[in-house]
Backbone bond lengths (Angstrom), bond angles and torsions (degrees), N, CA, C in turn:
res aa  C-N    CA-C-N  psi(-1)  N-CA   C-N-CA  omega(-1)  CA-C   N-CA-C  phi
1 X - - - 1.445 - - 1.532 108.06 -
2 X 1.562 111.28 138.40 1.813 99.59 169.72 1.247 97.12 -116.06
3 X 2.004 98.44 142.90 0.910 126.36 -170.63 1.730 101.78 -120.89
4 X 1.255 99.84 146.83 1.843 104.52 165.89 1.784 105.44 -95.45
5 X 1.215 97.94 121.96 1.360 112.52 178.06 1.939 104.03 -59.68
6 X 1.292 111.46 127.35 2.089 103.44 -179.11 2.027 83.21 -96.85
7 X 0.901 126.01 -42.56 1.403 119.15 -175.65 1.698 120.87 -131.65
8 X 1.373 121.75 157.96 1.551 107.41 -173.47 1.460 125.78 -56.66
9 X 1.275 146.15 136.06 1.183 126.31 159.29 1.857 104.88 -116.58
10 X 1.864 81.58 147.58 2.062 76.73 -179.75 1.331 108.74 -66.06
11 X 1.233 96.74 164.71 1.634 107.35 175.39 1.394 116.28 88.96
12 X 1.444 112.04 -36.61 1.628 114.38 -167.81 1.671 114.29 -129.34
13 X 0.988 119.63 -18.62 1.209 118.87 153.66 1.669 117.35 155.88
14 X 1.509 117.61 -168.10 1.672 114.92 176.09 1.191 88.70 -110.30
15 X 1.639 107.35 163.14 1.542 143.72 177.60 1.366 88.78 -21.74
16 X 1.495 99.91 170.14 1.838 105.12 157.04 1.583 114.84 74.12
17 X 1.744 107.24 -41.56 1.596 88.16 -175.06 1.666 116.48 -78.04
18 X 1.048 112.55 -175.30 1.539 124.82 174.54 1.693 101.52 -114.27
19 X 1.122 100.07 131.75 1.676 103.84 -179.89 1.669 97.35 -132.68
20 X 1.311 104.90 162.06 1.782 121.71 142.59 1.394 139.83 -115.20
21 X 1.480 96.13 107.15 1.372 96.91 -169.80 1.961 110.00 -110.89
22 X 1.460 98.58 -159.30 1.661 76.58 -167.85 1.552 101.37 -93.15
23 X 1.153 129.89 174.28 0.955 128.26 -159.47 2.340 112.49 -86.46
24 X 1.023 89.98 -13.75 1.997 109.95 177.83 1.726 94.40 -76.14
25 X 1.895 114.99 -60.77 1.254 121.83 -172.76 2.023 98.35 -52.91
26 X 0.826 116.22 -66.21 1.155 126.54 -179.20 1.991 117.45 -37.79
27 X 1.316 109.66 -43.20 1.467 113.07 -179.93 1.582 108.33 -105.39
28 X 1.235 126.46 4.59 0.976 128.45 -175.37 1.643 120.42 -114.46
29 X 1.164 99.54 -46.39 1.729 126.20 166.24 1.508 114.90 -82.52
30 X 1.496 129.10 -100.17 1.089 155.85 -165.36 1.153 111.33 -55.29
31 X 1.637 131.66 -29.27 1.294 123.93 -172.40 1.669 95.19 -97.06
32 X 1.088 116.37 -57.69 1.754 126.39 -171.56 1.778 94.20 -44.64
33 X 1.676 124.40 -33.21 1.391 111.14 -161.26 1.695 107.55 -102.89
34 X 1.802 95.24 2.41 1.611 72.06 157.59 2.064 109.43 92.77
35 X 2.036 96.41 -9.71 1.610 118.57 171.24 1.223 122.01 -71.97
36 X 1.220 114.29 -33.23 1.348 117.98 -173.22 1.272 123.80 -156.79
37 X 1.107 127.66 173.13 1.715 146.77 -175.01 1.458 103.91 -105.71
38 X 0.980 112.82 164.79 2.037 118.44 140.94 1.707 112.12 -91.18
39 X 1.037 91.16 118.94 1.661 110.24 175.74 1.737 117.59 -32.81
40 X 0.805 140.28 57.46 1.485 154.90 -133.75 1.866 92.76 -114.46
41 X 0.991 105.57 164.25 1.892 103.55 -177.58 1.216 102.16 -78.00
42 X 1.775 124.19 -52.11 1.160 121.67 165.01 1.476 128.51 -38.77
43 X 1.220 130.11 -25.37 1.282 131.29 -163.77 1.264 116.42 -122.26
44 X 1.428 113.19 -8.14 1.276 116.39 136.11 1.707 140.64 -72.16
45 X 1.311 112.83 -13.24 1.499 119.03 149.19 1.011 112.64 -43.86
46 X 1.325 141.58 -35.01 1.999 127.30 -112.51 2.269 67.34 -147.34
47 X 1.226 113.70 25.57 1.966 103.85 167.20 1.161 88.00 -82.54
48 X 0.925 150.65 -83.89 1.710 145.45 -152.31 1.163 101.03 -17.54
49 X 2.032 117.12 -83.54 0.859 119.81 179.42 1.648 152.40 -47.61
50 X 1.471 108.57 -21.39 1.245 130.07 141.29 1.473 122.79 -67.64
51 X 1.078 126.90 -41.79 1.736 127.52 169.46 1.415 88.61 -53.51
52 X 1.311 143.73 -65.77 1.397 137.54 -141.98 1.126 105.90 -66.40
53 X 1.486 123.03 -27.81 1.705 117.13 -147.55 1.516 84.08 -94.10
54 X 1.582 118.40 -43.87 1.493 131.80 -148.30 1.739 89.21 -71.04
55 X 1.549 137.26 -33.11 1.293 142.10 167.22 1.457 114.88 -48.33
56 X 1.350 112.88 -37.60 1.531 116.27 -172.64 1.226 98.43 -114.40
57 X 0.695 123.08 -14.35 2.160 109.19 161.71 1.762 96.43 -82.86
58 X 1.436 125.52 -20.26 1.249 115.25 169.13 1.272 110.74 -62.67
59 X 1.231 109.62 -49.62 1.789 104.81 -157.18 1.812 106.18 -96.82
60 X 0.876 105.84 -3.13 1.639 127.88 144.74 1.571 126.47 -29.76
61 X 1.619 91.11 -83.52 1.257 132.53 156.34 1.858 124.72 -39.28
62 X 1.294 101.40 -60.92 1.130 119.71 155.05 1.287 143.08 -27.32
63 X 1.661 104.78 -66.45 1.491 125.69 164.16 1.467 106.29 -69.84
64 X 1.214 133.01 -31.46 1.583 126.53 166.88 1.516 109.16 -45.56
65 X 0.820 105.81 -64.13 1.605 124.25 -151.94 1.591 85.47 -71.51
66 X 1.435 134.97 -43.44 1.475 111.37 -168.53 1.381 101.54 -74.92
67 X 1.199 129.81 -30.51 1.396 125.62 -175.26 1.621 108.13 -80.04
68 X 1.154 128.30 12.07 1.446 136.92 172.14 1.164 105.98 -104.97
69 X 1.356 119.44 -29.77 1.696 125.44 -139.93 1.904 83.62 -104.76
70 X 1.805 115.32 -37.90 1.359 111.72 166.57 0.977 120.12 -48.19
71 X 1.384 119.25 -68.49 1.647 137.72 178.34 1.574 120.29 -41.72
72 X 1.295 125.90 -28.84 1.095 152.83 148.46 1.270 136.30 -33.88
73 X 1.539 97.34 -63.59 1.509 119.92 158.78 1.262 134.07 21.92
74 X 1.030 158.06 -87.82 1.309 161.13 51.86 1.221 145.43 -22.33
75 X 1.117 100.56 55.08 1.254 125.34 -154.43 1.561 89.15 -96.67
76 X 1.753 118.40 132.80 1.180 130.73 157.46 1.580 135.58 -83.17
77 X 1.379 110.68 125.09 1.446 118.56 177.43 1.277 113.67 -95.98
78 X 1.489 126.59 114.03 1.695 107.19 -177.75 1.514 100.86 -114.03
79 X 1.169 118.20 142.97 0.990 133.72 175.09 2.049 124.37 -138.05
80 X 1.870 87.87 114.73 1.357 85.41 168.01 1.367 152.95 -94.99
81 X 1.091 135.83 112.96 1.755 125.63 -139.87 2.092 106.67 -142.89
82 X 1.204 83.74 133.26 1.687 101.44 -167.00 1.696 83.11 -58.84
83 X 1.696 105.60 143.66 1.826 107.30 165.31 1.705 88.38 -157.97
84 X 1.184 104.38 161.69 1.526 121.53 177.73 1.849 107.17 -73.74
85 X 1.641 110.39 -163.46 1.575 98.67 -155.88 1.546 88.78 -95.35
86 X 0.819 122.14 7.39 1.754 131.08 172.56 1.321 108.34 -68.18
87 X 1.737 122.14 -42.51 1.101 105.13 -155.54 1.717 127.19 121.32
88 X 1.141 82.99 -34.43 2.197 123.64 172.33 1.132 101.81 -56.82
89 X 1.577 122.41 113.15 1.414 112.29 156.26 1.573 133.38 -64.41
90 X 1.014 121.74 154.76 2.082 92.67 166.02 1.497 109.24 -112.94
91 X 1.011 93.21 26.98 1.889 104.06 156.50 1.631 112.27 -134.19
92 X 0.760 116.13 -165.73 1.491 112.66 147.20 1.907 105.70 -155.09
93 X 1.781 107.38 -174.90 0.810 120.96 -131.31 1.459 93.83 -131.62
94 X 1.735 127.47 102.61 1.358 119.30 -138.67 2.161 82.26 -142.42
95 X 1.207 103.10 166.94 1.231 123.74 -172.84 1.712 114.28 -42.43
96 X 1.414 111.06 -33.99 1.450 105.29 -172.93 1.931 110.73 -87.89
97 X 1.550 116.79 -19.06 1.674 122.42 158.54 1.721 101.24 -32.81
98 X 1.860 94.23 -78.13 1.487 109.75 -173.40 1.204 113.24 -35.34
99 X 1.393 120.33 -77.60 1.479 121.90 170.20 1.546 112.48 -17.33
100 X 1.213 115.48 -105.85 1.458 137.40 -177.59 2.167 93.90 -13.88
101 X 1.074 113.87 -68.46 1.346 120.37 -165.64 1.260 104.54 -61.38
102 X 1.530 144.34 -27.98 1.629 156.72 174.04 1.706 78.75 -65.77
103 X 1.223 137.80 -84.93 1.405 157.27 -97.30 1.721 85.44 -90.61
104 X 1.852 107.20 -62.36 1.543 118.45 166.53 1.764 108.96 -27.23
105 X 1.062 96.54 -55.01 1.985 101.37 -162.34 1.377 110.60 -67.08
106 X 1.924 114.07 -8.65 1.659 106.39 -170.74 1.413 102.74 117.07
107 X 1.333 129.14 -11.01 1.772 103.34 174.09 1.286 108.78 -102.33
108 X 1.519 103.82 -174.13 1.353 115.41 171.64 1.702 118.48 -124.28
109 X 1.218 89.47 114.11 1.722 94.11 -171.17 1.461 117.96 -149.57
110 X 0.932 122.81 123.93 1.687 127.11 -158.31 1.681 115.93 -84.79
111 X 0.635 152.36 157.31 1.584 141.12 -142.96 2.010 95.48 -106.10
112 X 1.656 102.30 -15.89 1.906 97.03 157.17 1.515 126.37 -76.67
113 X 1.285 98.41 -10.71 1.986 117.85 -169.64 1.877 97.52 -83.76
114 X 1.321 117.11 -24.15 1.692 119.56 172.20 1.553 118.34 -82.89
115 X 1.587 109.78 104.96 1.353 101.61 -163.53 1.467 105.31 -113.34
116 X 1.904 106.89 96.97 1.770 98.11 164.08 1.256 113.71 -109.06
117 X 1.540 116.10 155.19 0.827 124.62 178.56 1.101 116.88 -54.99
118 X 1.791 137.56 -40.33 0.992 166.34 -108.38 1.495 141.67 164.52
119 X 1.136 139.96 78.39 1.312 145.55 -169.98 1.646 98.30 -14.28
120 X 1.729 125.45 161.41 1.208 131.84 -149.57 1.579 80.65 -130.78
121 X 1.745 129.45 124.51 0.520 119.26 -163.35 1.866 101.55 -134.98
122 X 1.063 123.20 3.65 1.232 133.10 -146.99 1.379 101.80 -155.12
123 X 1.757 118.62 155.38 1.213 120.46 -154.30 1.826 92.31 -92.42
124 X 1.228 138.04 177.27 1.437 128.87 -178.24 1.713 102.63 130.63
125 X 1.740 97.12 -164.09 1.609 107.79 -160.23 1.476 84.54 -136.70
126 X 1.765 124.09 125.52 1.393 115.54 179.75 1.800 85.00 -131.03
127 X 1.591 83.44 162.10 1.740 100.76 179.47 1.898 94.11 -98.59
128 X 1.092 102.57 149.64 1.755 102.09 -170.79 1.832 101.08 -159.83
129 X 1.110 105.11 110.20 1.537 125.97 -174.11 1.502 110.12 -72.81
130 X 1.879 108.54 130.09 1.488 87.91 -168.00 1.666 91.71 -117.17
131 X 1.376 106.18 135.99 1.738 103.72 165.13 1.707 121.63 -67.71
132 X 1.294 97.45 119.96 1.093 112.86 -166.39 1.836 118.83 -97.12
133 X 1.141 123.95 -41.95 1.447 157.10 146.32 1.641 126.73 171.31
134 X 1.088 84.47 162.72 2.156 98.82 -162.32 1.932 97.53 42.55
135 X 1.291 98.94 -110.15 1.754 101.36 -164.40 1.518 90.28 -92.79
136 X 1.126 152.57 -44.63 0.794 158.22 -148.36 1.947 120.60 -56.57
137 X 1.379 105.67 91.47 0.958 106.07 -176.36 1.580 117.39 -120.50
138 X 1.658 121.42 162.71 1.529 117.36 175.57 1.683 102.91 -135.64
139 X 0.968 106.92 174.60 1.882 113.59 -167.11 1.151 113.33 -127.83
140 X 1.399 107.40 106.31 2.169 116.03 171.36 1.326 94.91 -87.50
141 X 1.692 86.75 158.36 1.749 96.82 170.03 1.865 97.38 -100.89
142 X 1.225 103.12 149.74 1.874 112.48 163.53 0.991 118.95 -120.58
143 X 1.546 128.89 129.15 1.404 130.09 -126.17 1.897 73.01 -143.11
144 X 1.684 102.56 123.39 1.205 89.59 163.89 1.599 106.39 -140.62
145 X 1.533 100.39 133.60 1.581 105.90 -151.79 1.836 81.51 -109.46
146 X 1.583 94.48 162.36 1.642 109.76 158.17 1.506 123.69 -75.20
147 X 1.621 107.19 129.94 1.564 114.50 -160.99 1.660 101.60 -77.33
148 X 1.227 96.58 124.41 1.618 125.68 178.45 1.478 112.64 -22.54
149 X 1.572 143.14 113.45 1.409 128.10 -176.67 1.836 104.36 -75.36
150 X 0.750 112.56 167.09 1.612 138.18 167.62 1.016 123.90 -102.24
């Protein structure tokens, strides 16, 4: 089915364009949220005006995210976690810790925006890339110390 995009969505395009998507994505997603139209003759007049808005909710959007993506920065995650005399955690230390502990300090970041390669399994200091929007990414360190005895 083609649809006129009313605002950008990732993955598929900004305001204004005309796409084809399947016809379920389209009545299920995109129409209920208010993204798009069905490509209709009438509603293809009115792309300009949707390209325009979908440009400035881009750069909107945009300037958010760099001023998040600053603030961000190097930004430290510490985390304390029981591990043997090795060093070994007996848990480990996986995308939703990070999250939650960013989220504690004042941001907003969704536990898909934490990108490891690999669950954190070991005591140490790792560099860990956070999705920020579209390509736009910045890098915390996660600091994971041995949990305090009693």
């Amino acid at each position: 089915m083609k649809v006129l995009l009313i605002k950008s969505v990732e993955d598929l395009g900004l305001g204004g364009d005309i796409v084809d998507v399947a016809d379920g994505y389209a009545r299920n997603y995109l129409f209920p949220r208010n993204l798009a139209i069905k490509a209709t003759s009438a509603a293809i007049k009115s792309v300009e005006l949707y390209r325009s808005r979908a440009l400035e909710e881009q750069a909107r959007i945009s300037d958010e995210s760099q001023k998040l993506a600053d603030r961000l920065k190097g930004f430290a995650v510490v985390i304390n976690a029981a591990a043997d005399d090795t060093g070994h955690l007996y848990g480990r230390v996986n995308e939703r810790h990070i999250a939650e502990i960013i989220n504690e300090a004042g941001f907003d970041i969704d536990i898909e925006q934490v990108l490891l390669s690999e669950h954190l399994k070991a005591l140490g200091e790792y560099p860990v890339s956070v999705k920020i929007y579209g390509d736009m990414r910045t890098e915390i360190v996660v600091r994971i110390l041995p949990e305090e005895e009693e």
